[in-house]
matplotlib code that plots the C-alpha trace (Angstrom):
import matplotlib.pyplot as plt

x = [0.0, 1.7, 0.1, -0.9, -1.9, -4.1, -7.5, -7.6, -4.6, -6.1, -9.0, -7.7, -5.3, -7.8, -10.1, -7.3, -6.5, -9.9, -10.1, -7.3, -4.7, -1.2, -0.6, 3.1, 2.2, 4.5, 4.2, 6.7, 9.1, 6.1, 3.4, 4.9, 3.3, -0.2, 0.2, 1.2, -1.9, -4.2, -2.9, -0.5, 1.8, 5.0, 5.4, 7.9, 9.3, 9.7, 12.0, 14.8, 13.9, 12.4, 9.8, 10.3, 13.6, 12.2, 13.2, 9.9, 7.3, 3.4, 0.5, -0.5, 0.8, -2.2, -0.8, -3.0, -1.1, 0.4, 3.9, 5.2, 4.8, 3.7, 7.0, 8.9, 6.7, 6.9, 9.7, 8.6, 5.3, 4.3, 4.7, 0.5, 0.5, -1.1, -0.5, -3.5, -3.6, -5.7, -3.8, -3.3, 0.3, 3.2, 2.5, -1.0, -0.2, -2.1, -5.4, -3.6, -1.6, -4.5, -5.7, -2.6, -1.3, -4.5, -3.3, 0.4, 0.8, 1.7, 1.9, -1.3, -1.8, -5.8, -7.3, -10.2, -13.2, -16.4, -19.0, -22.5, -20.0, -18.9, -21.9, -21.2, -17.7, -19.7, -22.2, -19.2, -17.6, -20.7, -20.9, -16.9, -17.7, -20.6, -18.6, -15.3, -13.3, -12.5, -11.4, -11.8, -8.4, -9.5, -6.9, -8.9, -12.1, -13.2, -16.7, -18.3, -17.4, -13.4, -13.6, -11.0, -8.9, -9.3, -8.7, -5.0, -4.0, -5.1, -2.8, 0.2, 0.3, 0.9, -2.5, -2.6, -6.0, -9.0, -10.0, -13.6, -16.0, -19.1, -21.8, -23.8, -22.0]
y = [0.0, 3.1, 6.2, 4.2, 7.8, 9.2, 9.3, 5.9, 4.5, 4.8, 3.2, 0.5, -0.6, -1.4, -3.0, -5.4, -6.2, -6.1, -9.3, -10.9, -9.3, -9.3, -5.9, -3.8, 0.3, 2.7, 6.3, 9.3, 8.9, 11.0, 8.4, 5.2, 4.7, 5.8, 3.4, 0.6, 1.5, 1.0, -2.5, -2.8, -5.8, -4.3, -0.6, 1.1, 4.6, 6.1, 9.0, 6.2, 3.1, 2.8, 0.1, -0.2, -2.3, -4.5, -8.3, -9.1, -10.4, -8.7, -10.6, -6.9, -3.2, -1.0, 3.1, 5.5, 8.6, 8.1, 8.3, 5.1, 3.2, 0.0, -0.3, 0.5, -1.6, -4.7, -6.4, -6.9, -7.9, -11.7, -13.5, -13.2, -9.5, -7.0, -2.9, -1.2, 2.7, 5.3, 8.2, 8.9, 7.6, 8.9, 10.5, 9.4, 5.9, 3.9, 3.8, 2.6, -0.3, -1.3, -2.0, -2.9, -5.8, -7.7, -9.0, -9.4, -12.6, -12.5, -9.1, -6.5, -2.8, -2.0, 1.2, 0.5, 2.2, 2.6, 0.5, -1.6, -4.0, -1.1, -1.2, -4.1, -2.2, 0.9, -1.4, -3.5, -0.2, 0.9, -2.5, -2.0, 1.7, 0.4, -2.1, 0.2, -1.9, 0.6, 4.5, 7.2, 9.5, 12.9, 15.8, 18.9, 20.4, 23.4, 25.4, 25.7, 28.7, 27.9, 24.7, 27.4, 26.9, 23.5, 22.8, 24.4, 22.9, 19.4, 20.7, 20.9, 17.1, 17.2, 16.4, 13.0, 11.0, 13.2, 16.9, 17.2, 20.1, 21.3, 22.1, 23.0, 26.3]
z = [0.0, -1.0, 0.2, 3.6, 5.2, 2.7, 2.4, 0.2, 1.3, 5.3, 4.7, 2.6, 5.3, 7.8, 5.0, 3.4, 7.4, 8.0, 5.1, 6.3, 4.2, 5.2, 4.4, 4.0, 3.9, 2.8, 4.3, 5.5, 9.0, 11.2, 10.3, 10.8, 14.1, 12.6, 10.1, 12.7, 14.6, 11.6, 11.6, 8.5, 9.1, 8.0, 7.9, 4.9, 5.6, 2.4, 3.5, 4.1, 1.4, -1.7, -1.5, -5.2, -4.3, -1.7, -1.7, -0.4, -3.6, -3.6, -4.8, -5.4, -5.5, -4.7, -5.5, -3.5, -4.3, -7.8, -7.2, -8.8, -11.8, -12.8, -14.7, -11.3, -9.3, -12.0, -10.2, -6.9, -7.7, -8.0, -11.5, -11.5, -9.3, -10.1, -9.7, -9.2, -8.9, -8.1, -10.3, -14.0, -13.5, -15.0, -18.4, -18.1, -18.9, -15.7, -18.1, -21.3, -18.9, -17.5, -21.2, -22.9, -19.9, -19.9, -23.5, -21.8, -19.7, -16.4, -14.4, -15.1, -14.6, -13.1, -12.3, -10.3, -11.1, -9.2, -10.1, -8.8, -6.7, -4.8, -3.2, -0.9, -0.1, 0.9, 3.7, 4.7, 5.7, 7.1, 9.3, 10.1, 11.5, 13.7, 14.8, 16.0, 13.6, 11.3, 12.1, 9.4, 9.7, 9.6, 9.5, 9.6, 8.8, 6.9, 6.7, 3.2, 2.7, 3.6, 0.8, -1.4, 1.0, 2.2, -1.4, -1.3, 1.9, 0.3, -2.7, -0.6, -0.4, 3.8, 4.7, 6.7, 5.9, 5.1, 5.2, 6.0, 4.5, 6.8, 5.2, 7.6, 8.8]

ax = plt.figure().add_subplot(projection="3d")
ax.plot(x, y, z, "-o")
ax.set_aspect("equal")
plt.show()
């Protein structure tokens, strides 16, 4: 899980553990011990290793933040693994991939898109929140009429989890 303390990469920690997912998250120095706490298995700091070059194999490579590649992430996934990612990639290519390596054998590209499934997701979160079992990280919130500058500080790539907007005052 690359991106472990974003928004997506937060969530989908505690629901891969959540499944029984032996799960390795890769977030900055500061966050390691929010990361441990969301129950990732192993925990990469990205300020001191590239998780690119790990000797560990992945049955799958899920990129919440869009900072590597498939191509990058290509040896250190299984001989069947797949890279899934939630960003455009580099040069825009994550979409084309996700076509082009279904005809390839072996390792495949995905962008997982919303869809009718995600509807089960959405009530097993909701059933994981009643339950305790899962904890939405939430950085900061903004008013309505501060979502300019919610949207900035999002921007600046620090934010840790999600940034809320009120719009009720």
């Amino acid at each position: 899980m690359n991106g472990a303390t974003g928004g997506i990469g937060s969530a989908a920690v505690q629901f891969l553990k959540a499944r029984g997912v032996v799960v390795t998250a890769v977030c900055d120095t500061p966050s390691v011990e929010l990361v441990e706490g969301l129950g990732a298995d192993r925990v990469i700091d990205r300020n001191t290793t590239d998780f690119t070059t790990d000797r560990e194999r992945y049955d799958a490579v899920l990129d919440a933040v869009g900072k590597s590649s498939f191509f990058r992430c290509r040896p250190i996934l299984e001989p069947h693994g797949r890279y899934l990612s939630s960003d455009l990639g580099p040069l825009s290519m994550n979409p084309f991939l996700a076509l082009a390596t279904k005809l390839w054998p072996g390792r495949h590209a995905s962008m997982p898109l919303p869809g009718i499934r995600n509807q089960r997701v959405v009530l097993e979160l909701r059933s994981m929140l009643e339950a305790g079992t899962f904890r939405p990280v939430i950085d900061r919130a903004y008013p309505l009429k501060e979502i300019a500058e919610a949207y900035r500080y999002v921007e600046t790539g620090t934010k840790i989890g999600n940034v809320l907007i009120s719009v009720t005052g």
